[in-house]
C-alpha positions in Angstrom: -2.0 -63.9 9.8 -5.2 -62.2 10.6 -4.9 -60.2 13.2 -1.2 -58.7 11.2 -3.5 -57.8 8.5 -5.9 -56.0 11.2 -3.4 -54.7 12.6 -1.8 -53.3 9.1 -4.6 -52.0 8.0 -5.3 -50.4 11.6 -1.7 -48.5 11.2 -2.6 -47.8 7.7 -6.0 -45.8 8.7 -4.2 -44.5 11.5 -1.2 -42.2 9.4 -3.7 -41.3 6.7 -5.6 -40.0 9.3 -2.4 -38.1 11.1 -1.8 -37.1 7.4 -5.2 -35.4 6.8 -5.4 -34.0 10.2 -1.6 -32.3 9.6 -1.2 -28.5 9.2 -0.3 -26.9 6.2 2.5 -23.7 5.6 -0.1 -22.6 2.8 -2.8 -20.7 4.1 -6.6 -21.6 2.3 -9.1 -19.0 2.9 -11.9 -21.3 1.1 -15.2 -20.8 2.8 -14.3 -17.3 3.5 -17.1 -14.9 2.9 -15.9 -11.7 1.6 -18.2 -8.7 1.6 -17.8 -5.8 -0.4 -19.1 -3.8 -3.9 -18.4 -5.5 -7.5 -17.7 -3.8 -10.6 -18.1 -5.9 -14.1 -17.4 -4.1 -17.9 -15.1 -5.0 -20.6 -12.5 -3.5 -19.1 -12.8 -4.2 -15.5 -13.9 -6.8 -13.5 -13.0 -5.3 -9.7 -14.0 -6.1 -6.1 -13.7 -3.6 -3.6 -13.6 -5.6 0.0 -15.5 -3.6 2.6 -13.4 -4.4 5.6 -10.6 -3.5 4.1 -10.9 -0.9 1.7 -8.6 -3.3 -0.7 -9.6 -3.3 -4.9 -9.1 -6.7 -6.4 -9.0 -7.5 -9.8 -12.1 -10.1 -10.0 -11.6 -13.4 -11.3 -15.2 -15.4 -11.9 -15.5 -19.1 -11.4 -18.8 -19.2 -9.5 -20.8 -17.2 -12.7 -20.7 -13.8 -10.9 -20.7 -12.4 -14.3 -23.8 -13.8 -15.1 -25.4 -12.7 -12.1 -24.3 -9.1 -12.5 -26.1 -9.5 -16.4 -29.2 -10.5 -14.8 -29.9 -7.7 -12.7 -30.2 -5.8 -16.7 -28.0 -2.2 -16.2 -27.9 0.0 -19.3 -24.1 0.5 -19.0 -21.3 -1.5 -18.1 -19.2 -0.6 -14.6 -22.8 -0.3 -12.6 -21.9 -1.3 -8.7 -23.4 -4.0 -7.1 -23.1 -5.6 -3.2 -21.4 -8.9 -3.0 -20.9 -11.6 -0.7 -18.6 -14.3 -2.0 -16.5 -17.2 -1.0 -13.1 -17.5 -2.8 -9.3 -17.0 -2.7 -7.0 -13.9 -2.2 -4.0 -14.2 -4.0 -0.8 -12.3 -5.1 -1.2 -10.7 -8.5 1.4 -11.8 -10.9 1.4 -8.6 -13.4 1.3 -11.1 -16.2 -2.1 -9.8 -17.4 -2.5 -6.4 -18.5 -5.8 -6.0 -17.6 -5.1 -7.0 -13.8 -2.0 -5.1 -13.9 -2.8 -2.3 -11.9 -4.4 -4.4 -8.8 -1.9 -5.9 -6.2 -4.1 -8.7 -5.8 -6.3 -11.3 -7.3 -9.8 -12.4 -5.6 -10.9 -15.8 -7.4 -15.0 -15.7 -6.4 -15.8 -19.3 -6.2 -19.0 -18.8 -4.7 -21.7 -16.4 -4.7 -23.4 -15.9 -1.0 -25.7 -12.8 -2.4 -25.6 -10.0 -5.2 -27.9 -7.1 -4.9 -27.8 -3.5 -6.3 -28.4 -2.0 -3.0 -25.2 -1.0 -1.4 -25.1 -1.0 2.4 -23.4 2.6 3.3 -23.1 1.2 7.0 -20.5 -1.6 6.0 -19.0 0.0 2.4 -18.3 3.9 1.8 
């Protein structure tokens, strides 16, 4: 009776790890760093990617937005130098304020933030 109880929970161990170990069709670009210039006001909230050229309508979950209030500009829509992890995905064109971007970068991470803009890497 032991050793079909070893042996059951040796199977068991086995397929969760085939399981975890399997591929996916959906493709995760989590730990992704993302480079490129950040624009925060009440009306925009934009990243510009700098290997691509690409504007994204910024969604915060990291406090990005916080960060950007820190560095204490006297307007809104000042540009800053990111590097973020997060997620690129498909707009939806639900939101009016994101309507005009194609896509959706949700920052989950915040790698660095500085006002000095690198013109080697973003133009």
């Amino acid at each position: 009776m032991k050793s079909k109880l070893k042996l059951s929970a040796a199977c068991l161990l086995l397929l969760s790890l085939a399981v975890g170990c399997g591929s996916s069709d959906k493709k995760s670009t989590s730990g992704v760093v993302y480079k490129g210039v950040y624009k925060f006001g009440p009306q925009e909230k934009s990243f510009n990617d700098c290997e691509t050229g690409t504007d994204f309508w910024a969604t915060d979950k990291a406090g990005l937005e916080q960060e950007y209030a820190k560095l204490n500009f006297q307007k809104p829509y000042e540009p800053v130098y990111v590097e973020v992890e997060g997620d690129k995905i498909k707009a939806t064109k639900a939101d009016a304020l994101d309507a005009q971007y194609d896509s959706i970068i949700v920052i989950k991470k915040i790698v660095k933030i500085t006002k000095v803009i690198p013109q080697d890497m973003c133009n």
